[in-house]
C-alpha angles and dihedrals in degrees: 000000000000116000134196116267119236096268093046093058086039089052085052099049093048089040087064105041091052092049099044096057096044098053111037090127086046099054093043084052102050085039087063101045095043093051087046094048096050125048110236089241081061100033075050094055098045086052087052102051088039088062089036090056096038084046095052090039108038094144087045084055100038097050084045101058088039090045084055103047088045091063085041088058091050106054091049089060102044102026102228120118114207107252120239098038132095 
C-alpha cells in the first residue's frame, strides 16, 4: 500500500482550504444545476457505480488520489504546474 508523504497530505489539506474558502457561491451554483440537470434515481446510480468501483479497486483509488496529491505537493514546492492540465 502506497501512502501520501507528509507534504502531499499537507498540500491537500491547504488545496482545500483555499478553495474552500474562494469558491462557496461556486460550488452552491454548480450544486443546483447539477442537481436540476440530473434526476436523483440517476444522481443515485452514479453514486452507486462510483462506491462499487472504489470498493473492487481500493488500491486503484488509493494510488490515484496519492498519485494526485502528490502532484499537488509538488507544485507547491516548486512552484510549476504541469501544462496542459486543469
Amino acid at each position: 500500500m502506497e501512502t501520501m508523504s507528509e507534504a502531499a497530505r499537507e498540500a491537500k489539506r491547504e488545496y482545500h482550504r483555499q478553495w474552500q474558502r474562494a469558491n462557496r457561491d461556486k460550488v452552491r451554483k454548480y450544486i443546483s444545476k447539477y442537481r436540476q440537470g440530473m434526476s436523483e434515481e440517476a444522481r443515485e446510480v452514479q453514486r452507486e457505480y462510483h462506491r462499487k468501483w472504489q470498493k473492487e479497486n481500493p488500491d486503484k483509488a488509493r494510488a490515484y488520489q496519492n498519485a494526485y496529491w502528490e502532484r499537488k505537493a509538488l507544485e507547491k514546492l516548486t512552484g510549476k504546474t504541469k501544462e496542459g492540465n486543469r
